[in-house]
C-alpha positions as CSV (number, residue, x, y, z in Angstrom):
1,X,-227.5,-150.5,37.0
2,X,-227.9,-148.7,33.6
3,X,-224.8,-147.2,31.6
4,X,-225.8,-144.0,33.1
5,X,-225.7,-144.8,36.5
6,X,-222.5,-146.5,36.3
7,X,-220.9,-143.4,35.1
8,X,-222.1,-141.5,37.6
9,X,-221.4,-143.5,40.4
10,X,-217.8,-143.6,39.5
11,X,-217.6,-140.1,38.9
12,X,-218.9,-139.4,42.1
13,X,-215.6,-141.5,43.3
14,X,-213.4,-139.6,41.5
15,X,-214.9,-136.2,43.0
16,X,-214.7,-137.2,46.4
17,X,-210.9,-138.6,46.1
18,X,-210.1,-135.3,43.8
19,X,-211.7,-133.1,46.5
20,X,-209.9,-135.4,49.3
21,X,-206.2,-134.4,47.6
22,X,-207.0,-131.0,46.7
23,X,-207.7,-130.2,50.0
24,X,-204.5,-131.8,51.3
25,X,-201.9,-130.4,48.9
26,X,-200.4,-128.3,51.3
27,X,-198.6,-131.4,53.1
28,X,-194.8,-131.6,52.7
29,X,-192.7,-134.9,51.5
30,X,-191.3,-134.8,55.1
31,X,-194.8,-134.5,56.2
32,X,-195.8,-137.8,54.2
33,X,-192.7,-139.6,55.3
34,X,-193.1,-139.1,58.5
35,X,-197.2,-139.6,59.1
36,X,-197.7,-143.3,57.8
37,X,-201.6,-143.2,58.2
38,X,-201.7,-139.2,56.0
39,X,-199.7,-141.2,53.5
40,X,-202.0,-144.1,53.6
41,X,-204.9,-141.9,53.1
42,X,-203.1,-140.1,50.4
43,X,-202.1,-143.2,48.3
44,X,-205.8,-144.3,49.1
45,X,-207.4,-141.5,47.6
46,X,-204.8,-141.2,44.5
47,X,-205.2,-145.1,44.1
48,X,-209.3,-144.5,44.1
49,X,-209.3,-141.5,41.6
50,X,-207.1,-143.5,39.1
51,X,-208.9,-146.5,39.2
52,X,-212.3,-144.7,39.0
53,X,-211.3,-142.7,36.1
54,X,-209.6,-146.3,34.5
55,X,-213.5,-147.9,35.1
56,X,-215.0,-144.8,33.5
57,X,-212.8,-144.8,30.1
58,X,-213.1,-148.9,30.1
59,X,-216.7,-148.4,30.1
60,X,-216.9,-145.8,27.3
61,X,-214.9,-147.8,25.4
62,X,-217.1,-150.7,26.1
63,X,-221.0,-149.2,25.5
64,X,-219.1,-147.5,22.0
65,X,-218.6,-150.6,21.2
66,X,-221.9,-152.0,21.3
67,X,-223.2,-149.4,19.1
């Protein structure tokens, strides 16, 4: 996969996990502490966003340094 690619594959991770949590930010603490699998899905989606945007900035970093 070209540089590209990769970029856009991961920000199309971070968009669906972003638009995952926005659309959920209504839910209570009580609400998380008391559904186990919202709270998984929550943590999922915070856990994939992070990571994505992590992969992006490492790859930045990376092609800049190739220049």
């Amino acid at each position: 996969m070209f540089f590209r690619e990769k970029i856009a594959e991961k920000l199309r991770y971070l968009e669906i996990s972003l638009s995952y949590l926005r659309s959920r930010r209504d839910i209570t603490l009580e609400d998380l502490q008391e559904n186990y699998e919202l709270r998984s899905a929550i943590e999922r989606n915070f856990q994939i966003a992070t990571e994505a945007a992590i992969d992006i900035g490492e790859m930045i970093i990376s092609q800049e340094g190739r220049s």
